[in-house]
C-alpha positions, -999 to +999 in steps of 0.1 A: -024+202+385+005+193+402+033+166+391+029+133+405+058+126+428+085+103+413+080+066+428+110+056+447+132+021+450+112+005+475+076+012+463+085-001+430+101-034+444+062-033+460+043-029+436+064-054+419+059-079+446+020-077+447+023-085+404+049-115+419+018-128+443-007-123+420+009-144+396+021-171+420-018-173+435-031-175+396-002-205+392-016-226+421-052-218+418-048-228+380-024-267+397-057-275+419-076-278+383-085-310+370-072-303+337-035-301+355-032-333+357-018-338+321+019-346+316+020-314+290+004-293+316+027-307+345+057-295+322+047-260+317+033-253+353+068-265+366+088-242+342+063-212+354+075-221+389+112-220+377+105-183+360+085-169+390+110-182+413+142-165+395+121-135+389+118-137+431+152-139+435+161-114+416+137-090+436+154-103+468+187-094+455+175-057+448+156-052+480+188-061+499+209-036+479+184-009+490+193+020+513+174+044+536+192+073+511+185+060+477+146+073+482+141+106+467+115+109+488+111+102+526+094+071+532+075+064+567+083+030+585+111+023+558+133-006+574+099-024+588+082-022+549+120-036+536+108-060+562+072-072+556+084-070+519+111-096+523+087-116+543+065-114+515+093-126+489+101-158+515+067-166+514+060-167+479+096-191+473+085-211+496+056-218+478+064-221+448+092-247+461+060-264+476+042-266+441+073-281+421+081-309+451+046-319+451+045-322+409+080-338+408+064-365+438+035-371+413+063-376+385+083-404+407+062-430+401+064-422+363+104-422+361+103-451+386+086-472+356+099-458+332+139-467+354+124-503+356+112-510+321+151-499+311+162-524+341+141-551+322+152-541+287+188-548+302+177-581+319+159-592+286+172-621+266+154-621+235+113-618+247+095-606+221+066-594+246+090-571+262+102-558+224+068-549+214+066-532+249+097-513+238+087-504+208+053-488+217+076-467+237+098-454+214+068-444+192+054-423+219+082-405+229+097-395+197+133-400+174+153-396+205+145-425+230+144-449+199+182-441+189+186-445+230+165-481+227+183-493+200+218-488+215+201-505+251+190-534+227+223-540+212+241-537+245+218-565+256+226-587+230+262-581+234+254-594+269+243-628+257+267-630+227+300-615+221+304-590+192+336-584+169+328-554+155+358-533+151+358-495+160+384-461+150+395-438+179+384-402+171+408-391+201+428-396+229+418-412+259+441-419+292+428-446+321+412-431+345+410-457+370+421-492+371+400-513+348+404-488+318+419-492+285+440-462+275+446-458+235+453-427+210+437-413+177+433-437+151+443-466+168+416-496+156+399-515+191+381-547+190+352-544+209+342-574+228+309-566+247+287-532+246+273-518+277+242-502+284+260-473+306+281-467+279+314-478+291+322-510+265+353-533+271+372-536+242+407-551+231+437-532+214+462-546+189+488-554+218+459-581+235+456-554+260+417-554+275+398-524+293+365-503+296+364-473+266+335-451+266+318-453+235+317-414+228+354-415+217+344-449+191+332-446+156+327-471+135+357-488+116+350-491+076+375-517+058+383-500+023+401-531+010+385-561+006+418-582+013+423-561+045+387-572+056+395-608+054+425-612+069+412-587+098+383-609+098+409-641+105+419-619+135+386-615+149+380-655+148+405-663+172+399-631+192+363-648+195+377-680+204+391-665+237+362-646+247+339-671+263+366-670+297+368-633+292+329-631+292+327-656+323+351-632+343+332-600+336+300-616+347+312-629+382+330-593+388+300-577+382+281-602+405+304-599+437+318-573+449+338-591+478+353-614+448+363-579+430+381-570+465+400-598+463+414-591+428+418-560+434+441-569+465+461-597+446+467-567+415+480-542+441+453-516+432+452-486+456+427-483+489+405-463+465+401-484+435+387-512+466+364-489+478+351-480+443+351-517+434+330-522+466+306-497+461+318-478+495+320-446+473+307-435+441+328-442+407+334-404+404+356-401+438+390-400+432+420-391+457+422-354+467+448-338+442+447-305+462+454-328+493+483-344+479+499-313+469+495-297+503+515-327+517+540-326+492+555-296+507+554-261+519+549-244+482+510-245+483+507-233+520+493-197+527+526-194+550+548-196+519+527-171+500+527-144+530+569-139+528+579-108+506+597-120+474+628-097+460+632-079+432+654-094+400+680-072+413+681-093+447+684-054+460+648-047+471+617-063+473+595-067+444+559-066+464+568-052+495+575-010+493+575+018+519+555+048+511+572+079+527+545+098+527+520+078+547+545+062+569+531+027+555+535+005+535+524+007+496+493-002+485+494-026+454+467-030+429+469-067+411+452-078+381+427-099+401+413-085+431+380-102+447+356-116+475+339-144+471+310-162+492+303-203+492+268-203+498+264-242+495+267-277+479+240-297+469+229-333+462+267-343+475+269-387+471+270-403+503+300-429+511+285-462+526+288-467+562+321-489+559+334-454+560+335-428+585+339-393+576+358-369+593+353-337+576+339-327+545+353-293+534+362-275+502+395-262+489+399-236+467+429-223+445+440-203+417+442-228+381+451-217+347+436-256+338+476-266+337+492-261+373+478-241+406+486-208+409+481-197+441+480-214+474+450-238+487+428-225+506+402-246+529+366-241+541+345-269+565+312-273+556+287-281+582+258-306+575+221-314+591+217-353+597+182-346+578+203-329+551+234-351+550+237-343+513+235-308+520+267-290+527+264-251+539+292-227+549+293-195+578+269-216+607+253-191+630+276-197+662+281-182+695+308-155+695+331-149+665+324-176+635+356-199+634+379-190+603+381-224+590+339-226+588+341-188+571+330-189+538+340-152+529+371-158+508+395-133+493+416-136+461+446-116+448+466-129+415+488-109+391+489-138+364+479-121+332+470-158+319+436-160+296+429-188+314+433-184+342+400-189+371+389-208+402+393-247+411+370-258+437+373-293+451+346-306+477+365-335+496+364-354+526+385-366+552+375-399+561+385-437+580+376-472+578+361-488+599+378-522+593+414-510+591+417-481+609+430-461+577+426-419+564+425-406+537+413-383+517+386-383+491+374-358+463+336-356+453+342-338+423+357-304+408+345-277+394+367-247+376+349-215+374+369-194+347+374-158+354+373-142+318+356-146+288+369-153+252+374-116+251+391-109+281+364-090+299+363-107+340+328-121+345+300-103+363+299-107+401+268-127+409+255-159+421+265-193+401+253-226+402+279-251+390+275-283+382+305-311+397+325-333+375+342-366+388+375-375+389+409-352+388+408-315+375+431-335+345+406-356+337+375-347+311+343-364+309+340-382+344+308-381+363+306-380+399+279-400+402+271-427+370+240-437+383+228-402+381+235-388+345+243-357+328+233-375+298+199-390+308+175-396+282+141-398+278+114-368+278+128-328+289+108-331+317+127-364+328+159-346+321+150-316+340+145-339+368+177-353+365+195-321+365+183-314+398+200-341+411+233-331+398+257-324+425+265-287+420+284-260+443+266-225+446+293-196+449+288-155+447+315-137+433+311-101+449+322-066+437+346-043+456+335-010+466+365+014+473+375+003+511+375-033+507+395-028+471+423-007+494+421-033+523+430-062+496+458-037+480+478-037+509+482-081+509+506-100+488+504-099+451+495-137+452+470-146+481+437-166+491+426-166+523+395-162+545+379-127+548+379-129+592+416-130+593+421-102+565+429-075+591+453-091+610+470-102+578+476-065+571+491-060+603+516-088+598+525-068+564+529-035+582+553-046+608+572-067+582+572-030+560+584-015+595+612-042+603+624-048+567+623-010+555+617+014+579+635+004+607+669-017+595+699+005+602+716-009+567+698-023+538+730-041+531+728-063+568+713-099+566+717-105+601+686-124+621+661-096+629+644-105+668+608-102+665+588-133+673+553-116+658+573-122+621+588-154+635+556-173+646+530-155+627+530-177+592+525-210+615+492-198+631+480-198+593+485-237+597+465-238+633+434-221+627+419-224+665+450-202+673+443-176+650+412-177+664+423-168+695+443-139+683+412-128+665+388-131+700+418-114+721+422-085+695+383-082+691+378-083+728+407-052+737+398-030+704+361-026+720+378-011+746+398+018+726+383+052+720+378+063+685+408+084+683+429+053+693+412+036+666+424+063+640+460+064+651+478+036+629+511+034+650+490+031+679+472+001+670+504-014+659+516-009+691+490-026+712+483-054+684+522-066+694+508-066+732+481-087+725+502-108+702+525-116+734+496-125+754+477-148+731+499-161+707+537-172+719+526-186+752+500-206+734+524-217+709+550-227+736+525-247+760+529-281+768+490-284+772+482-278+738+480-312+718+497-305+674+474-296+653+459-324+634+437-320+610+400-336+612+402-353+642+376-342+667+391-355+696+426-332+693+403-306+680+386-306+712+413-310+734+432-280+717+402-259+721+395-267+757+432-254+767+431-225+742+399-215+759+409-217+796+438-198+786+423-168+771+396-169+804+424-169+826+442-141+808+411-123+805+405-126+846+446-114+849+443-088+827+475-105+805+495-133+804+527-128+829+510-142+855+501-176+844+536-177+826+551-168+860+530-196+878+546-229+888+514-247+875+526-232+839+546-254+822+564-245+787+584-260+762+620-249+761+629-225+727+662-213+714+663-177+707+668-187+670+629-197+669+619-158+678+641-144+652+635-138+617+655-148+591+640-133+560+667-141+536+661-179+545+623-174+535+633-160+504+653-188+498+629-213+505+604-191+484+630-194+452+630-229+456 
């Protein structure tokens, strides 16, 4: 008898596809049942639909890693099988995405009582209908939602009468916005009235008041017994002043617009008003990547991009020739990867006092202390069905702008344990009252690129969930009306995890050419993965300017070469870097393969379409500055940057519309197409 062939890759991933659908057919043959329709039975079916769906996945993820080559045995038809197989996979997601929308729609009207019953446990003053309600409750849903019920009950009562109960700090906790109370370890707080959301207002030994969340509170116990009494002299007249205290809680709470207006006569910031408003959620804070990209230059690609000398001041420390190759040196740095921002999801909406402008994440290297690296931004697009949907990399006509690629790079040689990824979504936005921009962040989230051990994490796809406030700042929500801490049953608080707000990113492994592409960039470096090969030929001609071609290494004249001059600012004006990147696409379809192969060469005609695109664009007195998220300028810019690339494309070059009367440029002195690296390095150092 002969040996059975070996079965290959692909009919594996078949077969198991056909166990997938069998299963997923069993799953909603077994929902239409009658006996479904329990709340146990609910549960289970929606965490077969989670399993099914990640084993899916993880079937998709294989199938797309297959090649023709990794059969051992020649397969007929292969890439239309790969095909009906992934249209097999897409059906069975969908599907299953079908059966858990259609249980969690049956399950609304469930948390919708069970929201309102904790809405009139809040509201309650003292019915005993509604306690007997409660307490029925608590006995059918266990330990849990009783502890939860009792702390609801007391923070009604506190609502209707004022409690002195004194309470210990177990830590340290700073103000996060205005309104909070910031106090240290053992300091002893007077808490005047308990909240249901867990945010109490409570009174320090200065007379200072403020919101403390309760987590950082334990209970204060008086040892001696004189101690007790004369703190419990304290707490009388601390009770005597609450009633005007109480009062002006209760009308902030009630008006918002009355909440503006003290907000205003305090001198509280645009977005403390906004929060106070309920124009944005309480997690929104201003953009700390933002502000450190207007404090200066340091956090700019630009600044990153310039070679930085050695401790001798004699050489450069990541910038070396390589004799052999006639190139520069390739450099290997401790962190070397590509990463992919799939999508955001579940993203608060602002109210419609405010307009937004962009929304967009920025991206850096964070050791949970200071940024490493510089800040890198992506746009995100949206679907007015979706608007709380955010996607990267649109499907557009022509090359995909750079600023809407979510392909990223990152280099870093910081040997810190800590060191990993700081992602804050943010939008650009304007009032429509007062005409003011700003910018907002809605939320952070720091992916950490080692474990305790110090191995790097495994590339794959992760699902992380957005905290609120600053990257300094631990334990703020985004969002308060939507949880992390929700109680109630597991199948409540599964629900409520799905409306976390949460940023999906793939971390991706380098095979061989991409690791040699990134080892020729600077040590320190995050940029977009479109603009990664003309970033190599910026380093190449500064290897051949600064090493190869200087008649003395000791001469720190001004080197004339506009490419190094002018190159760092198109990092600033993406929509001309994408005009570089159409012109050099557009003339390397035209080289043969040979031409393609020979390095100088390349070199050599990437200066000529340099000239042509770049420095007259750069010059023109047509092209509006660069401002960032408005439409209008980004329109205008784009209109002249694309007539000016179809008329250069019709003149084959650009002397003839600089040498036209109807061209109009603005005036440069030759120092602005000169280099002056040891300036750079200067600026670098400080």
């Amino acid at each position: 008898m002969l040996p059975r062939w070996p079965r290959g890759p692909l009919p594996c991933l078949q077969h198991r596809g056909q166990e997938l659908k069998q299963q997923v057919d069993s799953l909603l043959s077994e929902s239409r049942l009658k006996g479904a329709l329990e709340a146990s039975k609910k549960r289970d079916i929606y965490q077969r639909c989670i399993q099914l769906k990640q084993a899916i996945n993880e079937n998709k993820n294989t199938l797309q890693k297959l090649k023709k080559a990794d059969e051992p045995t020649p397969v007929g038809n292969y890439h239309q099988k790969k095909e009906e197989e992934h249209s097999l996979l897409d059906k069975l997601t969908h599907q299953l995405q079908e059966l858990a929308m259609s249980i969690s729609r049956e399950n609304i009207t469930e948390i919708g009582e069970l929201t309102e019953r904790e809405e009139d446990d809040d509201s309650a003053e003292g019915d005993e209908e509604e306690d007997d309600d409660d307490e029925e409750e608590s006995k059918e849903s266990g330990g849990e939602e009783e502890e939860t019920q009792e702390e609801e009950k007391q923070g009604n009562e506190s609502h209707l009468q004022a409690t002195s109960k004194e309470y210990t700090a177990v830590g340290n906790f700073t103000a996060q916005q205005a309104g909070d109370l910031t106090f240290k370890k053992g300091e002893i707080l007077l808490i005047i009235e308990k909240k249901p959301d867990g945010w109490w207002i409570a009174k320090n030994a200065k007379g200072n008041k403020g919101l403390v969340p309760k987590t950082y509170l334990e209970p204060y116990h008086k040892e001696d017994g004189q101690e007790s009494s004369e703190e419990g002299s304290e707490e009388n007249v601390d009770v005597g002043d609450e009633t005007a205290e109480e009062l002006e809680v209760k009308q902030r709470t009630g008006s918002h617009w009355s909440a503006v207006r003290k907000a205003l006569s305090e001198q509280i910031n645009t977005v403390d008003v906004l929060t106070t408003m309920g124009a944005i959620p309480t997690g929104f804070r201003p953009s700390t990547l933002f502000q450190l990209l207007e404090e200066g230059n340091q956090f700019r690609a630009s600044y990153f991009l310039q070679p930085e000398l050695a401790p001798s001041q004699l050489a450069f420390r990541d910038l070396m020739w390589d004799a052999k190759t006639g190139t520069i040196r390739s450099r290997p740095s401790h962190v070397s990867l590509i990463l992919t921002l799939w999508s955001c999801k579940m993203i608060p909406l602002p109210e419609l006092s405010i307009q937004v402008l962009s929304r967009h994440v920025r991206l850096c290297l964070f050791d949970g202390n200071k940024v490493l690296s510089n800040i890198h931004t992506v746009r995100a697009t949206w679907q007015p069905k979706k608007p709380r949907t955010w996607t990267f990399s649109p499907q557009v006509t022509g090359i995909l702008p750079c600023l809407l690629d979510g392909d990223c790079f990152l280099r870093s040689n910081s040997l810190s344990p800590d060191l990993g990824i700081l992602f804050e979504l943010g939008i650009s936005y304007i009032r429509n009252s007062t005409g003011e921009r700003g910018e907002l962040s809605c939320g952070w989230v720091f992916l950490k690129l080692f474990d305790a051990s110090g191995i790097p994490i495994p590339a794959k796809t992760y699902e992380l969930f957005l905290n609120g406030g600053t990257p300094y700042e631990k334990g703020v929500e985004v969002d308060r009306s939507v949880s992390r801490r929700a109680h109630g049953s597991v199948f409540h608080q599964m629900m409520m995890m799905r409306r976390q707000p949460q940023l999906l990113v793939k971390l991706r492994s380098l095979n061989r050419r991409s690791r040699n592409i990134l080892s020729l960039l600077p040590e320190i470096l995050i940029g977009s993965m479109c603009c990664i090969h003309l970033l190599i030929f910026y380093r190449q001609i500064l290897g051949d300017v600064l090493l190869k071609g200087r008649m003395s290494m000791q001469s720190a004249d001004f080197i004339s070469n506009p490419v190094l001059a002018t190159f760092p600012k198109l990092l600033e004006q993406p929509d001309v870097m994408d005009a570089l990147r159409s012109s050099w696409a557009e003339k390397e379809s035209t080289l043969k393969r040979s031409e393609k192969r020979d390095g100088e060469f390349l070199k050599a005609v990437f200066l000529l379409v340099y000239h042509d695109c770049v420095v007259p664009l750069l010059h023109s007195t047509f092209l509006p500055p660069f401002r960032w998220a408005e439409e209008e300028t980004e329109a205008a810019r784009w209109k002249v940057i694309a007539d000016f690339l179809k008329q250069n494309q019709e003149n084959k070059g650009a002397l003839q519309a600089l040498l036209s009367p109807d061209g109009v440029h603005e005036p440069f002195d030759i120092s602005e197409q000169t280099y002056d690296f040891l300036g750079e390095i200067r600026k670098k150092a400080a």
